[in-house]
N, C-alpha and C positions, 0 to 999 in steps of 0.2 A: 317838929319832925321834918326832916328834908327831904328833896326830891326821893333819893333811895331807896329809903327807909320806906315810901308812900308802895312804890314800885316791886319792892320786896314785898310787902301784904298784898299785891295785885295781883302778885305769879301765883300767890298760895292759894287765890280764891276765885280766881278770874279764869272763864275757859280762854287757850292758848289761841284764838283766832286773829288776837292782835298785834300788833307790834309795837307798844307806845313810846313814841320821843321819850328822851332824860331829862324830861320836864312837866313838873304834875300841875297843873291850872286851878288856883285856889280863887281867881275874883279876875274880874273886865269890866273894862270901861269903855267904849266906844272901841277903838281899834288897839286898842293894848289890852295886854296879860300879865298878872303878875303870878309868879307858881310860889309853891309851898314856902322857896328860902328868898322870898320877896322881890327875884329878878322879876326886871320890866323887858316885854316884848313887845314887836308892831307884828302885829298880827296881817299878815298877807293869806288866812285860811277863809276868814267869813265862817267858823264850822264848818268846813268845805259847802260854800256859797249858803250857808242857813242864815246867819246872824246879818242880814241884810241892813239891817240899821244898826249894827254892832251890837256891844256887848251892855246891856244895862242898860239901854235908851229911857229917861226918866219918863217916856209918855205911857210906852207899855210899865214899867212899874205901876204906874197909876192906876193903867187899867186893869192889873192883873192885882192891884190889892182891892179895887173895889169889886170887882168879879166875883175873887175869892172868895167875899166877901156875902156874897148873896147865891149864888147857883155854881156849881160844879160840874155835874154830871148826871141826866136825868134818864137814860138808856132813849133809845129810839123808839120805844113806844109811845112816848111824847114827842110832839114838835117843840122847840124852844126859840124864844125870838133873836138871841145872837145868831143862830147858824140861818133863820130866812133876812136876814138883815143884810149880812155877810153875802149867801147867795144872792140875794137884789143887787148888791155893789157889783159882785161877779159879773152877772147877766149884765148888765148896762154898762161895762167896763170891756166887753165882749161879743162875740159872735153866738155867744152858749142861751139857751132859753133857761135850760135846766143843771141842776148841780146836784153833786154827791159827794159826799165827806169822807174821809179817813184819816189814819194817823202819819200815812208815809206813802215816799212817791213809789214804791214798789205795791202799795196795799192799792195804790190808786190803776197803775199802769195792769195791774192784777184783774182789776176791777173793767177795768178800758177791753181788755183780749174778751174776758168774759160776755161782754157786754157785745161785743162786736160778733162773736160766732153765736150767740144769741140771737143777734139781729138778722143774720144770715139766714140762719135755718128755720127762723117764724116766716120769713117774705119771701127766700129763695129755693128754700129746703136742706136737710140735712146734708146733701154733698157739696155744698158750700163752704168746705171749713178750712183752706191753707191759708197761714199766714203770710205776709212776706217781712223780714226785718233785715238789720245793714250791719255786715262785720263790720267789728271793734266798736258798736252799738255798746250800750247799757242800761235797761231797764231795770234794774233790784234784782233782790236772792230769794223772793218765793220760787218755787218750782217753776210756773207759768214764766213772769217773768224774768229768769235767770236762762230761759228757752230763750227765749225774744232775743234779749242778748246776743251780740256776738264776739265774746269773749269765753273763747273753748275753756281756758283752767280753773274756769268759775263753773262749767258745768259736770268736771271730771268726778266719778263716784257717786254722782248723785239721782243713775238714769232705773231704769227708763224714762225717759223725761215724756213730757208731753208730744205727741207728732204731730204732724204738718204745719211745722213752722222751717221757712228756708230762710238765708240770709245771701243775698250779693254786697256788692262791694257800690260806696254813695257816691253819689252825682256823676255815675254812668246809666244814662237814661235807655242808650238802646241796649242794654243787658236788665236792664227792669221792663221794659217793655216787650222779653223775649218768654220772660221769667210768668209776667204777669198771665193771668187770665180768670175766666168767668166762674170756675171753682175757687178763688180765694174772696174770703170773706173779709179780710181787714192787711194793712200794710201799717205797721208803727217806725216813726223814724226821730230820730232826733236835730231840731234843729243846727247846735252845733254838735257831735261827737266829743262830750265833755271829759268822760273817764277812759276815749278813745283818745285823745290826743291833743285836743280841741281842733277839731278839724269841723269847719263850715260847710251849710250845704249853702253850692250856687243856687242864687236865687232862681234860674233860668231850669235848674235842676227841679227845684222844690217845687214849682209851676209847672212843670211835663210832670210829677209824680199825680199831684191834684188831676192834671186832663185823665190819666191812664186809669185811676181811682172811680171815677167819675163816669167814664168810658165802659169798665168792667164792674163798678158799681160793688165796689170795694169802699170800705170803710175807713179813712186816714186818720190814724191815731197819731198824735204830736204829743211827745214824751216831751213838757217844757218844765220839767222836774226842776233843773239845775239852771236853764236860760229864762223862766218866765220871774214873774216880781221883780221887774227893771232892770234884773243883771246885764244887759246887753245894750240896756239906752232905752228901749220901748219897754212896758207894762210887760208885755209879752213879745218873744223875738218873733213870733209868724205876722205880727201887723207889718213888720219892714219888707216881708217878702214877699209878698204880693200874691197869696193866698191864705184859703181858710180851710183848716180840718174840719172833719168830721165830731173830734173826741180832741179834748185837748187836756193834759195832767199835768197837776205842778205840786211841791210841796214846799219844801226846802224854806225858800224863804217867805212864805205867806205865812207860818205864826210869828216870825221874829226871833223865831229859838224857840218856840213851845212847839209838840212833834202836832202837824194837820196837814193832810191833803184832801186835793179837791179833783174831781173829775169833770169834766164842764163839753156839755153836749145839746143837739135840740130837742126839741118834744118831740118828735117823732122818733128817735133815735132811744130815748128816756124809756119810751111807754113801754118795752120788754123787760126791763124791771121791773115787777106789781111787787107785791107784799109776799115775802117769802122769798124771791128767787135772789136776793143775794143782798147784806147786811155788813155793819162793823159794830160793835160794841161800843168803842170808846167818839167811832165816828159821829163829828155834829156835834163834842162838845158843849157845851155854853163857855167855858173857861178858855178853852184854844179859839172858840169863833172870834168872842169879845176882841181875844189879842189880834187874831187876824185880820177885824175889821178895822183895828188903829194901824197895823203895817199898812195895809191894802193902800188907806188913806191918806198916811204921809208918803209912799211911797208912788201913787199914779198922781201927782203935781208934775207939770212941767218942767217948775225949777228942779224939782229931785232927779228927771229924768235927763235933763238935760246936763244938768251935775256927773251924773254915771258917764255919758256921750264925754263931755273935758275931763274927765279925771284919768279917764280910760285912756285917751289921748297922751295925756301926762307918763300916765302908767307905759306905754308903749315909747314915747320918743327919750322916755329917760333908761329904758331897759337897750334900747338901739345904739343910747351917746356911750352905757356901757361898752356895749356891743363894740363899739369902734377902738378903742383902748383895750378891752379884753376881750378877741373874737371868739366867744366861744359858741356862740348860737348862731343853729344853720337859719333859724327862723323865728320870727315872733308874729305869731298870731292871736286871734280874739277880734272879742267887738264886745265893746261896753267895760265892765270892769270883770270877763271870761278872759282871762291870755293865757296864753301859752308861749313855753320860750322851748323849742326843739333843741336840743343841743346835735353840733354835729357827729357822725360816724367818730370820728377817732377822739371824742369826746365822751359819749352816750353811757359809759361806765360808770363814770362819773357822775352822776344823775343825783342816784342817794347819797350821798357823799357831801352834795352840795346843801341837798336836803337835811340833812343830817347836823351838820355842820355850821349851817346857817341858825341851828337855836345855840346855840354857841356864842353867837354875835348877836344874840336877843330881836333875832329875825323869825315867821315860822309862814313856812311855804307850804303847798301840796304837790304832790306830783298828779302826771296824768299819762301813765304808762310807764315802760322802762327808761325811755330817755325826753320826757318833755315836764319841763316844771312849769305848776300851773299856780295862776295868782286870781284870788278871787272874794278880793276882801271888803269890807262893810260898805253900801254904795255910800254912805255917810263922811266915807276916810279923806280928812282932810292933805289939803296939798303939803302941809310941810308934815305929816304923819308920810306923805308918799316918797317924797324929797329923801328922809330919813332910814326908810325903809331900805330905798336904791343904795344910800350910803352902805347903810351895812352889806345888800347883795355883794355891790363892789369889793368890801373886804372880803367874804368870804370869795368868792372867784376867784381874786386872787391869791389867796391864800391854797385853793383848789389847785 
């Protein structure tokens, strides 16, 4: 059956919330895709940054047939020893005492606000409860979350949303510092602004938000959904910046491709969660922990991180030597194997087009808003899978 044909049963049966490329994905191997009528792709997605060790890694096979093999799913009324395993590597790999599981970064970031106006109102009391978060932000589509957010067309239809949560604009500190005060309970921000553009926080930035936190005794939640699991060169992108949250969430790519997140915080912060006041069903796995604790493992080695730091390199000075020959990008940003390539104003139309275009050339991108394509593929993708990737960008630009 060919791609079409796949796409045609999809429409019949599928709610209309997505838009899928004219290419159905039947098998992966490390940084290629082959779909339904057996074209090969270089995969520049990662699953929008999931598949951290690509596609098929023969270690998680292993460990996901002997898993399979023995424990699955035991509900939370049991402890199980993959998910305290996993949290030990967490904590000792971190700033965190304590951990808490879910299936996704929006179930976790969910979990984070919860967690944070809880902590509020047992020490400070109940008028302690505004948030503060950062236009073109992205925390997930639960209701709580999709607030946090700041991306208005994600919240349209969906209100009354939850209140007091406000958004400014990142790394302008004296408008956070104007904003802030001793009624906000928590501040969530994102490292890099990944489905905003990828736009970085200055370090100098991220360091005045901790004093002001700290000062008003506010809670600093780090959404490291999409930057933590070595996408950016370190385990986690807050060790390069010279501080440490409060609450820190990741999901994406700590199973490897199987859906788990983590919420990572101290014991004092932990102890407002007792029994009952807040759960996940599928949360704490055995089957997702297992996978997680072989990513965790191949992926906090020096070599692996160090690998993401050069490849990321690679990735940047060969999208730049484009750059020089076809100028189409006002900018290329990122850090680690996170980029972003801006395109300019009399360009920016053009965005999906490129996108679009480039599975054509058996290339597959993401974007990161209306005019910036974003690249964020297996930290694993070797140099001539990168080399050959750029080849194809280049046809398609020019062809653009």
């Amino acid at each position: 059956m060919n791609n079409q044909a796949w796409l045609d049963r999809y429409k019949q049966v599928m709610v209309p919330n997505y838009a899928p490329l004219p290419c159905v994905p039947v098998r992966g191997e490390g940084s290629r895709l082959w779909d339904a009528e057996g074209k090969e792709y270089i995969d520049f997605t990662g699953g929008v940054a999931v598949n951290g060790l690509g596609h098929a890694h023969p270690e998680l096979q292993a460990v996901l047939l002997e898993q399979g093999a023995k424990l699955w799913h035991v509900s939370n009324y049991f402890a199980n020893t993959e998910a305290i395993e996993l949290a030990e590597m967490l904590t000792e790999a971190t700033f965190a005492e304590k951990v808490f599981f879910a299936n996704s970064g929006a179930e976790a970031n969910e979990a984070a606000l919860k967690m944070a106006r809880r902590y509020a109102h047992q020490h400070f009391g109940a008028q302690k409860d505004r948030i503060i978060a950062f236009q073109k932000s992205f925390h997930g589509r639960t209701l709580f979350s999709v607030t946090a957010g700041g991306t208005d067309a994600y919240k349209q239809g969906f209100g009354p949303l939850p209140p007091k949560v406000e958004h400014l604009a990142h790394n302008n500190l004296a408008a956070l510092e104007e904003l802030m005060g001793d009624d906000c309970c928590a501040l969530i921000m994102e490292p890099i602004l990944a489905e905003g553009g990828i736009h970085a926080l200055d370090p100098a930035f991220a360091q005045g938000v901790r004093r002001l936190c700290s000062k008003h005794q506010v809670l600093l939640v780090l959404d490291e959904v999409q930057t933590g699991m070595g996408r950016t060169g370190d385990l986690f992108c807050y060790q390069s910046l010279g501080f440490t949250p409060d609450i820190l969430t990741t999901a994406k790519s700590l199973g490897g491709g199987f859906p788990i997140s983590a919420l990572m915080t101290t014991t004092k912060i932990a102890e407002v969660f007792q029994p009952g006041t807040h759960g996940c069903t599928f949360g704490g796995n055995p089957l997702g922990c297992a996978l997680a604790k072989k990513t965790l493992s191949l992926i906090n080695q020096p070599a692996t991180l160090q690998g993401v730091r050069e490849k990321g390199a690679r990735l940047v000075a060969g999208l730049q030597a484009i750059n020089q020959r076809i100028p189409l990008f006002a900018e290329i940003r990122g850090k680690g194997l996170l980029i972003g390539c801006e395109l300019k104003p009399e360009h920016k139309a053009k965005t999906k087009t490129i996108h679009q275009k480039a599975v054509d050339h058996g290339l597959l991108l993401l974007m990161a808003g209306p005019e910036v394509l974003r690249l964020a593929p297996s930290l694993l993708i070797s140099n001539n899978e990168i080399d050959q990737g750029l080849a194809r960008l280049e046809q398609v630009l020019k062809e653009v």
